[in-house]
Backbone of each chain as ProteinMPNN parsed JSONL, in Angstrom:
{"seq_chain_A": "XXXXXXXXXXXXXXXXXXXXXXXXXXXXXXXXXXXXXXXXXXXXXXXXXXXXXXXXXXXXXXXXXXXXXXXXXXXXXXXX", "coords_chain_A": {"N_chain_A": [[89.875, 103.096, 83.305], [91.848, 103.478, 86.587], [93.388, 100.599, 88.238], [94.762, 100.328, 91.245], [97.153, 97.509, 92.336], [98.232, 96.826, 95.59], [100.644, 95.086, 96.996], [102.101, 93.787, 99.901], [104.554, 92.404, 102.529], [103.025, 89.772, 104.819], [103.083, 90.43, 108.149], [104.286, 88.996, 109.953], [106.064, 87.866, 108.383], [109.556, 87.752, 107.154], [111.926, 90.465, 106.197], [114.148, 90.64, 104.407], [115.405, 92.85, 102.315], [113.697, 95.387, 103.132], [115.134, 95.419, 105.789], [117.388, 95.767, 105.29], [117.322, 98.393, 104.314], [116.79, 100.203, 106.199], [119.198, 100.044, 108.213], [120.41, 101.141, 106.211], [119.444, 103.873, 106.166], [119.541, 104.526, 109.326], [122.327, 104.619, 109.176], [122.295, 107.105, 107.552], [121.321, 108.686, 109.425], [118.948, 108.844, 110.053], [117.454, 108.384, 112.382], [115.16, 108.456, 113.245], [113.303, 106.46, 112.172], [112.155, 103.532, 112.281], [111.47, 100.879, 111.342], [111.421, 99.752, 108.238], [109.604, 98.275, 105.409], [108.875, 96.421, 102.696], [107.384, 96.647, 99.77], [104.984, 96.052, 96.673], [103.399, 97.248, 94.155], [100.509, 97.467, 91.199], [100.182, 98.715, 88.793], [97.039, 99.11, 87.266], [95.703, 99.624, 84.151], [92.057, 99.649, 83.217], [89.814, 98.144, 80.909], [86.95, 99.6, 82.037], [83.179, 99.595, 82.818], [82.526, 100.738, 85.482], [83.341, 101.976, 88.65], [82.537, 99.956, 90.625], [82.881, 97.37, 89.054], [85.857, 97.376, 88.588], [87.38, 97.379, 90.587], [86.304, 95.204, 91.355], [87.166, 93.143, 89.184], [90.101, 93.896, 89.507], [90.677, 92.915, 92.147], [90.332, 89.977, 91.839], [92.24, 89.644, 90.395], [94.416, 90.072, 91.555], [94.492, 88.138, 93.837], [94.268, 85.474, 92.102], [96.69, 85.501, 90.429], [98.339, 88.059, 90.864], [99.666, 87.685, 93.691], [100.855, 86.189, 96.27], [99.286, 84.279, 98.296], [100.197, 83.038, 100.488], [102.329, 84.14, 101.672], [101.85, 87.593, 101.417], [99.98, 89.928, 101.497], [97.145, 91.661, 100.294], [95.982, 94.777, 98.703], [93.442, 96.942, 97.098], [93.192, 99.87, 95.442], [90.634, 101.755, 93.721], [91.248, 104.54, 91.526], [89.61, 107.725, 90.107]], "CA_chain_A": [[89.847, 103.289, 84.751], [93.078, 102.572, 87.062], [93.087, 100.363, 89.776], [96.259, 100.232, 91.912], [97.324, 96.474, 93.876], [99.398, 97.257, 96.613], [101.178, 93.439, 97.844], [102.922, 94.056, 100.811], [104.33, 91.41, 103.088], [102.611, 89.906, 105.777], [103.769, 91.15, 109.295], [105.221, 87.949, 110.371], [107.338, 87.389, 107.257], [111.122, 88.642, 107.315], [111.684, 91.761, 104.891], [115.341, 91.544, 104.527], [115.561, 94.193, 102.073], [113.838, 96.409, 103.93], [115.862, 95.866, 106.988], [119.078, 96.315, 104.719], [117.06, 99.76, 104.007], [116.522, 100.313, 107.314], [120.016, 100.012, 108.389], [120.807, 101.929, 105.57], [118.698, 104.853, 107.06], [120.199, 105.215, 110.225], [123.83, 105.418, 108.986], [122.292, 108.689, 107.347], [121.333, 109.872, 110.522], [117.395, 109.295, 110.005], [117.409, 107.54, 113.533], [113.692, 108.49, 114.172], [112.84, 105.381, 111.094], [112.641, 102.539, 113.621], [111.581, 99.93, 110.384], [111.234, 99.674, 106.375], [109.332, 97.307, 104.845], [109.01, 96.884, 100.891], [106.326, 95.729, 98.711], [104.512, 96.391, 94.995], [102.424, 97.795, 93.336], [100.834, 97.054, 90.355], [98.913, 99.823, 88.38], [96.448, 98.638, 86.147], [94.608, 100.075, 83.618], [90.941, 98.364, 82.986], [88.438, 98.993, 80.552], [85.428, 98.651, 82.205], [82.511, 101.076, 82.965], [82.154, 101.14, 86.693], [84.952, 102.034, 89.884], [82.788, 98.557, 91.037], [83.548, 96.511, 87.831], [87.312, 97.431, 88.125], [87.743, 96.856, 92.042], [86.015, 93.308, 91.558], [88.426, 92.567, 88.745], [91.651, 93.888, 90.073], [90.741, 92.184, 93.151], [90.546, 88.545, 91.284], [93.325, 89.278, 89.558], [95.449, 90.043, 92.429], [93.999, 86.954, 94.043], [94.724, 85.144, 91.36], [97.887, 85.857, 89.491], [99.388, 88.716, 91.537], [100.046, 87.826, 95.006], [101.117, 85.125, 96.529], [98.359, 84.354, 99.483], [101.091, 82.138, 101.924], [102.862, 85.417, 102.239], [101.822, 88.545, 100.837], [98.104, 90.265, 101.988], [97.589, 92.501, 99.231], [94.631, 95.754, 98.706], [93.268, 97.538, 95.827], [92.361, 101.383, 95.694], [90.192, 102.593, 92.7], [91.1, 105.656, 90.866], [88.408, 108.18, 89.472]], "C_chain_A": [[91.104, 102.663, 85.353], [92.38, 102.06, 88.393], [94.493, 99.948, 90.31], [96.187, 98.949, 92.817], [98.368, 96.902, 94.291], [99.384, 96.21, 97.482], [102.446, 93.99, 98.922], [102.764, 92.408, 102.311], [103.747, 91.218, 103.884], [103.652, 90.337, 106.86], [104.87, 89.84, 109.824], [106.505, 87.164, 109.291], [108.287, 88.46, 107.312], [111.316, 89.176, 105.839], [113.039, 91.352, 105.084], [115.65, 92.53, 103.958], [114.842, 95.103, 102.428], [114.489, 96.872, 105.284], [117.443, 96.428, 106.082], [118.572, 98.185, 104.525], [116.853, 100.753, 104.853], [117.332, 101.024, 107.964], [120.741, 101.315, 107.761], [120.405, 103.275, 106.115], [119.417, 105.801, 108.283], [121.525, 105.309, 110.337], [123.355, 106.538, 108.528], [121.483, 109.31, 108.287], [119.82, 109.917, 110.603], [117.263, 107.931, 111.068], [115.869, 107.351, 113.907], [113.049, 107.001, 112.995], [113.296, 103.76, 111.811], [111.613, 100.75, 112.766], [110.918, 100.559, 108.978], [110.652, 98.309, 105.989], [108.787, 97.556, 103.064], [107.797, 95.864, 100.942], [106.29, 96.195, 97.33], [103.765, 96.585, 94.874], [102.11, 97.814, 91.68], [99.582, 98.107, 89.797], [98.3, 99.463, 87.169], [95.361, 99.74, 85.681], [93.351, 99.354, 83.019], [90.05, 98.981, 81.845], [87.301, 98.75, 80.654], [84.639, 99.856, 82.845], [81.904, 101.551, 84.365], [83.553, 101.207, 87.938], [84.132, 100.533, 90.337], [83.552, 97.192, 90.448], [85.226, 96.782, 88.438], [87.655, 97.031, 89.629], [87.514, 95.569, 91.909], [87.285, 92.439, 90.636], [89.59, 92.74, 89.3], [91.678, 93.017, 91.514], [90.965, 90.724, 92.872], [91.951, 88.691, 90.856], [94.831, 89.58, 90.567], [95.259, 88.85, 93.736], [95.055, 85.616, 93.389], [96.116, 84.924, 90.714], [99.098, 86.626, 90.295], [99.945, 88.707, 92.876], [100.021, 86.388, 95.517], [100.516, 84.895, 98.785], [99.068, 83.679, 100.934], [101.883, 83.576, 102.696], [102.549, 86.737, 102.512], [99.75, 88.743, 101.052], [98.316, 91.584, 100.723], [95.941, 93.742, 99.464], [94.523, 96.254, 97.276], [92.552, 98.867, 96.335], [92.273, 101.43, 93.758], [90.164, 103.72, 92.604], [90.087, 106.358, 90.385], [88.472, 108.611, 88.644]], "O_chain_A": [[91.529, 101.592, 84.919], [91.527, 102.494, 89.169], [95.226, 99.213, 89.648], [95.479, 98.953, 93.824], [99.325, 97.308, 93.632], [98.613, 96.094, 98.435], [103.512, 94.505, 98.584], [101.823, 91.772, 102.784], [103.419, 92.296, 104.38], [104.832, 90.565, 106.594], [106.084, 89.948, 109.996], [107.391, 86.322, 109.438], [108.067, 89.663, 107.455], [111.039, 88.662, 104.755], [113.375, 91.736, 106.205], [116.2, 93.39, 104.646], [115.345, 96.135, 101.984], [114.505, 97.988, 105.802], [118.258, 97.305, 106.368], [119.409, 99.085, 104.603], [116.736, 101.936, 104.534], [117.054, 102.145, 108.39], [121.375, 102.194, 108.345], [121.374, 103.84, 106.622], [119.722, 106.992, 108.344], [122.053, 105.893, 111.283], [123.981, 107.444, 109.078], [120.956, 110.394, 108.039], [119.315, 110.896, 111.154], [117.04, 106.775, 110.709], [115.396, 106.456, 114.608], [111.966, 106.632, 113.449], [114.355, 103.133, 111.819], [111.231, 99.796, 113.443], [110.172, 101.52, 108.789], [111.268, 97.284, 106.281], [108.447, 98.583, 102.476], [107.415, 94.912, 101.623], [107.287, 96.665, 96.782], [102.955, 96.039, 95.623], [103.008, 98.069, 90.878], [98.44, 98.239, 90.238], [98.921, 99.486, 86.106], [94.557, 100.421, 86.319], [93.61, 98.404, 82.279], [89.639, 100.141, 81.874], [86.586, 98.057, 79.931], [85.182, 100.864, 83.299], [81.064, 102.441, 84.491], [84.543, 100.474, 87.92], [84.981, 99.654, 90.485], [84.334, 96.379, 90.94], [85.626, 95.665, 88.769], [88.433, 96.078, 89.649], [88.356, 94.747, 92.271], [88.037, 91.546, 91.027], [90.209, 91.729, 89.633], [92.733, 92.503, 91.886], [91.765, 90.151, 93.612], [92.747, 87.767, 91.022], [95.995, 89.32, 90.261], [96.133, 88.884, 94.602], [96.046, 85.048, 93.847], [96.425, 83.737, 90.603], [100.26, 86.247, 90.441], [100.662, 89.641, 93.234], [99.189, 85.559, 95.147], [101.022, 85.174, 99.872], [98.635, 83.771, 102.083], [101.949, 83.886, 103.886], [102.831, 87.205, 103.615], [98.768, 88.031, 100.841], [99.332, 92.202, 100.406], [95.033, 93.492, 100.256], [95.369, 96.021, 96.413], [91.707, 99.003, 97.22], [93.129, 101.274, 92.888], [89.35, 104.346, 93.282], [89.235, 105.534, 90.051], [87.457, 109.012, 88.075]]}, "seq_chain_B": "XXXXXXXXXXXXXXXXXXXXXXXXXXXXXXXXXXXXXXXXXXXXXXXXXXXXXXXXXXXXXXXXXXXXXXXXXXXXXXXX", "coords_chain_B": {"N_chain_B": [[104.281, 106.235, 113.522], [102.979, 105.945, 110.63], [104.625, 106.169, 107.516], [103.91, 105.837, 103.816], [105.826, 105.298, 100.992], [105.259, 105.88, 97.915], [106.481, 104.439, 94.701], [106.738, 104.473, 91.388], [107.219, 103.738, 87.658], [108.088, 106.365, 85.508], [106.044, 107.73, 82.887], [107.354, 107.794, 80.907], [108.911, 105.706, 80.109], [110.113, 102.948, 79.59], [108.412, 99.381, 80.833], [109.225, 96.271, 81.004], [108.296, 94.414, 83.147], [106.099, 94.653, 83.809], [104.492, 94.82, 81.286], [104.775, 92.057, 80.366], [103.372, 91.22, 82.638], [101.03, 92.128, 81.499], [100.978, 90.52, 79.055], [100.54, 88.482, 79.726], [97.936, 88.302, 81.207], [96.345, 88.822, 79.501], [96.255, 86.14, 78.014], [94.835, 85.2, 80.177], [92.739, 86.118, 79.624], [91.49, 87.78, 80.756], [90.929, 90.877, 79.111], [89.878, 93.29, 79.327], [92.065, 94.374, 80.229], [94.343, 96.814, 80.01], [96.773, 98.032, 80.282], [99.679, 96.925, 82.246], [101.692, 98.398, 85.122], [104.354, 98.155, 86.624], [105.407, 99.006, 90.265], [106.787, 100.487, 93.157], [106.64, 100.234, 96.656], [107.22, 101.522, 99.775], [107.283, 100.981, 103.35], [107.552, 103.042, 106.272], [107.913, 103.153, 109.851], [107.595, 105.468, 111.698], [109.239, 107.416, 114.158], [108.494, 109.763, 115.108], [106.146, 113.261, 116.63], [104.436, 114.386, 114.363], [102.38, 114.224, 111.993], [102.905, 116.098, 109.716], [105.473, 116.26, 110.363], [106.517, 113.483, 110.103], [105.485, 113.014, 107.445], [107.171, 115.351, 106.165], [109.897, 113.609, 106.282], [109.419, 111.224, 104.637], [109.139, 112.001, 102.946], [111.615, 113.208, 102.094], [113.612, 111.36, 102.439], [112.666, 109.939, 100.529], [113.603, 111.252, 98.41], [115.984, 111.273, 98.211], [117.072, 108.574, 98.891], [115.793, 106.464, 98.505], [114.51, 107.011, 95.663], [115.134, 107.32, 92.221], [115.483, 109.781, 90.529], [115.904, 110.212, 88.302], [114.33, 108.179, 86.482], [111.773, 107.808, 87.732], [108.865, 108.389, 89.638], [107.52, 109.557, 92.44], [105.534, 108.832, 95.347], [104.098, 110.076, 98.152], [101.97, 108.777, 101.336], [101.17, 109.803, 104.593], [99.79, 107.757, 107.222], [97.079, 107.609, 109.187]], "CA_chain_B": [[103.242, 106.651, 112.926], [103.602, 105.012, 109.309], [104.336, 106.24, 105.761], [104.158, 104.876, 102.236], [106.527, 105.986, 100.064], [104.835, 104.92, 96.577], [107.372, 104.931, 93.512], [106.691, 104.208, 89.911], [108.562, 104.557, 87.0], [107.971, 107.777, 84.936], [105.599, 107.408, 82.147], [107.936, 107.609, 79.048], [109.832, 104.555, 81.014], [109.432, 101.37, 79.375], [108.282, 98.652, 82.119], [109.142, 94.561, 80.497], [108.074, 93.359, 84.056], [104.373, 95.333, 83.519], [104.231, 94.491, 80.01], [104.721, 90.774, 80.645], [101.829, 90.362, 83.187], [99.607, 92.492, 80.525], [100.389, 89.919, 78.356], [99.726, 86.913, 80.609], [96.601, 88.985, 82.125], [95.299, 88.777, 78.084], [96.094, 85.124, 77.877], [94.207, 84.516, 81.493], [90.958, 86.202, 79.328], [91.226, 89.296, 81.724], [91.232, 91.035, 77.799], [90.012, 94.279, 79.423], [93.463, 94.874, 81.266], [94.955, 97.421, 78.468], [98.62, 98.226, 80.778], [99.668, 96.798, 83.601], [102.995, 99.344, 85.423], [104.645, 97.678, 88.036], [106.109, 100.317, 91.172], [107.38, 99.421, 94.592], [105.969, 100.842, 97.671], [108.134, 101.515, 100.937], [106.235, 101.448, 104.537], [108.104, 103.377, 106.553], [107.271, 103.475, 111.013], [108.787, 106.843, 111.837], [109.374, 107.706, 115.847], [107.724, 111.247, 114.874], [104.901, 113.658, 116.786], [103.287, 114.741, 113.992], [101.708, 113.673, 110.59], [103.71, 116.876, 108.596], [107.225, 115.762, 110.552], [106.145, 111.863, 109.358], [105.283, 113.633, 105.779], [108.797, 115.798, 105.672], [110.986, 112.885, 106.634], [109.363, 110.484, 104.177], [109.228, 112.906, 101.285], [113.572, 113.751, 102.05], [114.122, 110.033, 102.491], [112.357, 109.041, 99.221], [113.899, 112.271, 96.916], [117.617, 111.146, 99.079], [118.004, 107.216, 99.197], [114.476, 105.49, 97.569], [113.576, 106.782, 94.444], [115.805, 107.516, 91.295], [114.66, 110.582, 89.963], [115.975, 110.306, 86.374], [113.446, 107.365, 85.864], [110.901, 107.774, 88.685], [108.532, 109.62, 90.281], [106.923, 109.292, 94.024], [104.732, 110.07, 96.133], [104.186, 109.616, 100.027], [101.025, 108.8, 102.29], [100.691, 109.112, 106.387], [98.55, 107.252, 107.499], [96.422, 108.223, 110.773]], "C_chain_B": [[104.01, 106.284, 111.612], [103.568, 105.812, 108.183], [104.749, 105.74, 104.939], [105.128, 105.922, 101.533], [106.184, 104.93, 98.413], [106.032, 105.334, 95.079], [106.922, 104.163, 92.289], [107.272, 104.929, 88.64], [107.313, 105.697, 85.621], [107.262, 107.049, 83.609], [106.083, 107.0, 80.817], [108.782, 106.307, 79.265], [109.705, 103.429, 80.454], [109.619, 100.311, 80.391], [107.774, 97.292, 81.18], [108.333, 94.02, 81.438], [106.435, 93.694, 83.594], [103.936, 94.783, 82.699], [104.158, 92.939, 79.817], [103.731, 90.649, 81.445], [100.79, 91.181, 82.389], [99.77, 91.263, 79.455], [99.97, 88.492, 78.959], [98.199, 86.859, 81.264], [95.685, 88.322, 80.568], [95.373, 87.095, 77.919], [95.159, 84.103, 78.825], [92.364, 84.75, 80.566], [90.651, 87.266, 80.261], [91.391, 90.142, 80.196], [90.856, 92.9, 78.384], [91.233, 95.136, 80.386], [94.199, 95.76, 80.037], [96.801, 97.097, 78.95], [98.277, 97.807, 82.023], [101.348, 97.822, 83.995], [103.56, 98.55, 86.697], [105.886, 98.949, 89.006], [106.351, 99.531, 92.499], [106.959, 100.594, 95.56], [107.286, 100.592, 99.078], [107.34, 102.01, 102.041], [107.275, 101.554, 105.666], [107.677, 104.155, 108.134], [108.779, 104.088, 111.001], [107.972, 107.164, 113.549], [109.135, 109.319, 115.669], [106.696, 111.825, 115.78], [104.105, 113.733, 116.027], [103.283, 114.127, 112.974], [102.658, 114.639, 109.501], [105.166, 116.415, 108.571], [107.133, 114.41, 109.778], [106.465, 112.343, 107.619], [106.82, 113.585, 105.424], [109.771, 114.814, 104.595], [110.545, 111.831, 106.028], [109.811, 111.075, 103.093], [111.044, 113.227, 100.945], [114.057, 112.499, 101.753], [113.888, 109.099, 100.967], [113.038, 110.138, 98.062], [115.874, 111.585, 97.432], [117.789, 109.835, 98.496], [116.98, 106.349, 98.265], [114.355, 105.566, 96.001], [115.085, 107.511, 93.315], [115.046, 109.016, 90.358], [114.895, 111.072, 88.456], [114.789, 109.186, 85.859], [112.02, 107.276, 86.689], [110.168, 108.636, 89.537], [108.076, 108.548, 91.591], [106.043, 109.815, 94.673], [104.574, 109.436, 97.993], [102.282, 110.217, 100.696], [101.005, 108.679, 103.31], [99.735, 108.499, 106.429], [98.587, 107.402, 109.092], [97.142, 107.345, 112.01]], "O_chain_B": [[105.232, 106.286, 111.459], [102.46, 106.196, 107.811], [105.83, 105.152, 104.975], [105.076, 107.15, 101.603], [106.622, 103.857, 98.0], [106.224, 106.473, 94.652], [106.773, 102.959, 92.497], [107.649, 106.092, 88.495], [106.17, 105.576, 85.18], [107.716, 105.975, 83.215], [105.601, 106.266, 79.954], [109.388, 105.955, 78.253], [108.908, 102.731, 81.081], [110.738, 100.169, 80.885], [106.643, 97.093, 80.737], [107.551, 93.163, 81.025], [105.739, 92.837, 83.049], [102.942, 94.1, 82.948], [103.338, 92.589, 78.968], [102.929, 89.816, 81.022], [99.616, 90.9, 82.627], [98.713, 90.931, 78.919], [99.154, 87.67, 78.541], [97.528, 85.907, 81.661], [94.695, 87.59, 80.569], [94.253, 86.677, 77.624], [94.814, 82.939, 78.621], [91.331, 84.09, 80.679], [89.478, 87.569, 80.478], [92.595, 89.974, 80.001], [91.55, 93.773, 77.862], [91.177, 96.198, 81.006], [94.604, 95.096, 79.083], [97.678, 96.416, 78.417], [97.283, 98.015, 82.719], [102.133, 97.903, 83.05], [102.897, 98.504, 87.734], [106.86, 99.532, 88.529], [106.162, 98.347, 92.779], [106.967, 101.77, 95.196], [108.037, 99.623, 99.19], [106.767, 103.098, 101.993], [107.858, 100.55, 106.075], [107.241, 105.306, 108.125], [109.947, 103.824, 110.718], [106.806, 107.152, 113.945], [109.88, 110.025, 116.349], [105.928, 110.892, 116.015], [102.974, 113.359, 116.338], [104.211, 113.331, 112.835], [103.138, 114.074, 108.518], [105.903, 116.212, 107.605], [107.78, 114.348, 108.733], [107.404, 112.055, 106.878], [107.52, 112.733, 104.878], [110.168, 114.842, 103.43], [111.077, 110.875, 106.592], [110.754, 110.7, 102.395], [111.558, 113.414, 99.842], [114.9, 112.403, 100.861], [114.491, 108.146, 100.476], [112.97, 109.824, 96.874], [116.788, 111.654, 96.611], [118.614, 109.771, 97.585], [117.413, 105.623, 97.37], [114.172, 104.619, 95.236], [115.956, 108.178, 93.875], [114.071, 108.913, 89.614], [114.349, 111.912, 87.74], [114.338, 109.407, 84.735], [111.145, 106.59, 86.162], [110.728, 109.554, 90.137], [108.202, 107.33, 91.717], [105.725, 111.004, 94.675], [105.017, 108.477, 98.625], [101.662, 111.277, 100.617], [100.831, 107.507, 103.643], [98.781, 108.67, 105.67], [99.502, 107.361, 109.914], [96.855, 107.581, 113.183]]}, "name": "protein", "num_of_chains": 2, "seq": "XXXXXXXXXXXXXXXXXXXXXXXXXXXXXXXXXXXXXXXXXXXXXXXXXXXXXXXXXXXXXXXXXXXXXXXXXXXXXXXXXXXXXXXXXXXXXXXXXXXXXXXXXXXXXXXXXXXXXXXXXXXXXXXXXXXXXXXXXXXXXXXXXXXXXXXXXXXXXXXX"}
Protein backbone atom coordinates (compact mmCIF):
# COMPACT_ATOMS: atom_id res chain seq x y z
CA UNK A 1 0.00 0.00 0.00
CA UNK A 2 1.48 3.69 -0.69
CA UNK A 3 1.12 6.38 1.51
CA UNK A 4 2.38 9.80 0.32
CA UNK A 5 3.89 12.64 3.28
CA UNK A 6 3.62 15.86 1.89
CA UNK A 7 6.05 18.44 4.48
CA UNK A 8 5.51 21.73 3.41
CA UNK A 9 6.59 24.82 5.27
CA UNK A 10 4.67 26.52 7.70
CA UNK A 11 3.12 29.87 6.43
CA UNK A 12 5.11 32.06 8.63
CA UNK A 13 8.49 30.54 7.76
CA UNK A 14 10.61 32.25 4.85
CA UNK A 15 10.81 29.93 1.61
CA UNK A 16 13.74 31.47 -0.01
CA UNK A 17 13.93 29.03 -2.68
CA UNK A 18 10.70 29.38 -3.58
CA UNK A 19 10.85 33.08 -3.76
CA UNK A 20 14.13 32.66 -5.94
CA UNK A 21 11.43 30.47 -8.04
CA UNK A 22 9.10 32.93 -7.91
CA UNK A 23 11.21 35.62 -9.22
CA UNK A 24 12.33 33.29 -11.57
CA UNK A 25 8.69 33.01 -12.93
CA UNK A 26 7.98 36.39 -13.63
CA UNK A 27 11.15 37.10 -15.70
CA UNK A 28 9.36 34.38 -17.97
CA UNK A 29 6.49 36.41 -18.20
CA UNK A 30 4.18 34.12 -15.85
CA UNK A 31 3.19 37.43 -13.95
CA UNK A 32 -0.26 35.98 -12.91
CA UNK A 33 2.14 33.46 -10.13
CA UNK A 34 2.03 36.00 -7.29
CA UNK A 35 4.13 33.17 -4.86
CA UNK A 36 6.05 29.62 -4.89
CA UNK A 37 6.56 27.78 -2.08
CA UNK A 38 8.55 24.33 -1.98
CA UNK A 39 8.26 21.34 0.09
CA UNK A 40 8.55 17.16 0.00
CA UNK A 41 7.24 14.47 -0.39
CA UNK A 42 7.96 11.27 0.70
CA UNK A 43 6.30 8.17 -0.98
CA UNK A 44 6.21 5.25 1.00
CA UNK A 45 5.51 1.94 0.37
CA UNK A 46 3.98 -0.12 3.56
CA UNK A 47 3.13 -3.54 3.97
CA UNK A 48 0.27 -3.56 5.89
CA UNK A 49 -3.36 -4.77 5.28
CA UNK A 50 -5.55 -1.78 5.79
CA UNK A 51 -5.58 2.17 4.00
CA UNK A 52 -6.12 2.67 8.19
CA UNK A 53 -2.98 0.67 9.26
CA UNK A 54 -0.84 2.62 6.67
CA UNK A 55 -2.27 6.27 7.38
CA UNK A 56 -1.62 5.61 11.25
CA UNK A 57 1.91 4.53 10.43
CA UNK A 58 2.94 7.03 7.86
CA UNK A 59 1.50 9.50 10.11
CA UNK A 60 4.00 8.43 13.17
CA UNK A 61 6.56 8.21 11.01
CA UNK A 62 6.27 11.57 9.62
CA UNK A 63 5.83 12.76 13.18
CA UNK A 64 8.56 11.14 14.11
CA UNK A 65 11.48 10.99 11.77
CA UNK A 66 10.18 12.99 8.77
CA UNK A 67 9.30 16.42 9.60
CA UNK A 68 10.54 18.71 11.59
CA UNK A 69 7.40 20.00 13.91
CA UNK A 70 9.15 23.81 14.77
CA UNK A 71 8.74 24.39 11.10
CA UNK A 72 7.26 22.15 8.74
CA UNK A 73 3.18 21.00 9.16
CA UNK A 74 3.19 18.01 7.17
CA UNK A 75 -0.19 15.54 5.72
CA UNK A 76 -0.53 12.11 4.52
CA UNK A 77 -2.90 10.89 1.60
CA UNK A 78 -3.50 7.06 1.28
CA UNK A 79 -3.33 5.43 -2.01
CA UNK A 80 -5.73 2.48 -3.05
CA UNK B 1 -6.32 30.06 -6.40
CA UNK B 2 -3.44 27.44 -5.53
CA UNK B 3 -1.67 24.57 -7.33
CA UNK B 4 0.65 21.71 -6.44
CA UNK B 5 2.95 20.84 -8.78
CA UNK B 6 4.01 17.21 -7.40
CA UNK B 7 7.41 15.85 -8.96
CA UNK B 8 9.10 12.57 -8.39
CA UNK B 9 11.78 10.95 -9.91
CA UNK B 10 10.91 8.35 -12.64
CA UNK B 11 10.80 4.87 -11.47
CA UNK B 12 13.98 3.35 -13.10
CA UNK B 13 15.76 6.48 -11.15
CA UNK B 14 17.79 5.43 -8.37
CA UNK B 15 16.82 7.67 -5.16
CA UNK B 16 20.17 7.41 -2.19
CA UNK B 17 18.14 10.12 -0.25
CA UNK B 18 14.82 7.49 -0.24
CA UNK B 19 16.91 4.57 0.19
CA UNK B 20 18.66 5.99 3.25
CA UNK B 21 15.46 6.80 5.28
CA UNK B 22 14.23 3.07 4.22
CA UNK B 23 17.10 2.05 5.84
CA UNK B 24 16.86 4.15 9.02
CA UNK B 25 12.87 3.54 8.89
CA UNK B 26 14.09 -0.51 9.27
CA UNK B 27 16.47 0.33 12.04
CA UNK B 28 13.54 2.58 13.86
CA UNK B 29 11.52 -1.16 13.74
CA UNK B 30 9.04 0.49 11.17
CA UNK B 31 10.25 -3.15 9.24
CA UNK B 32 7.03 -2.92 7.18
CA UNK B 33 8.30 0.26 5.20
CA UNK B 34 9.63 -1.83 1.96
CA UNK B 35 10.72 1.82 -0.26
CA UNK B 36 10.70 4.98 0.77
CA UNK B 37 10.99 7.75 -2.85
CA UNK B 38 11.61 11.08 -1.93
CA UNK B 39 9.84 14.02 -4.59
CA UNK B 40 9.42 17.72 -4.06
CA UNK B 41 6.16 19.40 -4.29
CA UNK B 42 5.74 23.14 -5.58
CA UNK B 43 2.56 25.28 -4.22
CA UNK B 44 1.98 27.59 -6.58
CA UNK B 45 -0.95 30.97 -5.79
CA UNK B 46 -1.84 31.84 -9.36
CA UNK B 47 -3.87 35.40 -9.97
CA UNK B 48 -6.21 33.15 -12.35
CA UNK B 49 -10.35 32.98 -12.88
CA UNK B 50 -10.59 29.61 -13.34
CA UNK B 51 -9.49 26.11 -12.01
CA UNK B 52 -8.51 24.86 -15.97
CA UNK B 53 -6.45 28.45 -16.49
CA UNK B 54 -4.81 27.57 -12.71
CA UNK B 55 -4.42 23.79 -14.21
CA UNK B 56 -2.84 25.06 -17.80
CA UNK B 57 -0.39 27.46 -16.23
CA UNK B 58 0.81 24.98 -13.62
CA UNK B 59 1.07 22.03 -15.96
CA UNK B 60 3.42 24.69 -18.72
CA UNK B 61 5.32 25.97 -15.70
CA UNK B 62 6.18 22.48 -14.34
CA UNK B 63 6.97 20.73 -18.13
CA UNK B 64 9.07 24.60 -18.72
CA UNK B 65 11.12 25.57 -15.48
CA UNK B 66 10.20 22.73 -12.45
CA UNK B 67 10.56 19.40 -13.47
CA UNK B 68 13.44 17.69 -15.52
CA UNK B 69 11.87 15.47 -17.77
CA UNK B 70 14.79 13.11 -18.55
CA UNK B 71 14.59 11.92 -14.83
CA UNK B 72 11.11 13.00 -13.65
CA UNK B 73 7.73 12.87 -13.94
CA UNK B 74 4.80 15.32 -12.48
CA UNK B 75 1.77 15.90 -11.88
CA UNK B 76 -0.40 19.03 -10.80
CA UNK B 77 -3.47 19.53 -8.33
CA UNK B 78 -5.95 22.81 -8.00
CA UNK B 79 -7.21 23.01 -5.23
CA UNK B 80 -10.87 24.59 -4.70
Amino acid sequence: MKANVIIKLKSAVHDPQGETIGHALAGLEYDQVTSVRQGKIFELTLDVSSKEEAASMAREIAERVLSNPVLEVFEVEVED
